[in-house]
N, C-alpha and C positions, 0 to 999 in steps of 0.2 A: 516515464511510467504510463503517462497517457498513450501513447502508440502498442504498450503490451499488454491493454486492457480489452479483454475481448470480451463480447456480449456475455456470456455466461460469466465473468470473472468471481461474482458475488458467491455464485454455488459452487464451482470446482475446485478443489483442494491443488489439484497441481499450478491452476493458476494465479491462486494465493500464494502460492509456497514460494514462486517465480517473482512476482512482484514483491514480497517478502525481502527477497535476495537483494531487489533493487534499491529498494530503500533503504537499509542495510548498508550498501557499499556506496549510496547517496550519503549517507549520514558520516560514515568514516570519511569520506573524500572533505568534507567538510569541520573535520576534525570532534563530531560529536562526541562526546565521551563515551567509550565502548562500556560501561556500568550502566548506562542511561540509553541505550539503543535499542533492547528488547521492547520496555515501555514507549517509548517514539515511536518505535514502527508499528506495534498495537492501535498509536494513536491513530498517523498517519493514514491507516487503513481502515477505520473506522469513521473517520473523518471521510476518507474517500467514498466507503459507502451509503452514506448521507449523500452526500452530494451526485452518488449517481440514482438514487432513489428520487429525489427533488426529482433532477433532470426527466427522468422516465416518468414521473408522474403529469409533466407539464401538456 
């Protein structure tokens, strides 16, 4: 996920949508319940942008 994170990821809808996909087929690879994967990747992306907020803020 880290290497398809581009500068803008936080604003462009196509690059959400991309990393979206990734976490997604991160989560199945891993056996997470596909009833439980729309809210995960919500998380997971939310949580990502916290942390690249922090980071730019530093």
């Amino acid at each position: 996920m880290k290497e398809n994170a581009s500068i803008d990821w936080t604003i462009k809808e196509s690059v959400k949508a991309k990393l979206k996909v990734i976490v997604k087929r991160t989560l199945r690879q891993y056996g997470y319940p596909p009833d439980m994967q729309k809210l995960a990747t919500k998380i997971v992306l939310k949580q990502a942008e916290l942390i690249a907020e922090e980071l730019t803020q530093k």
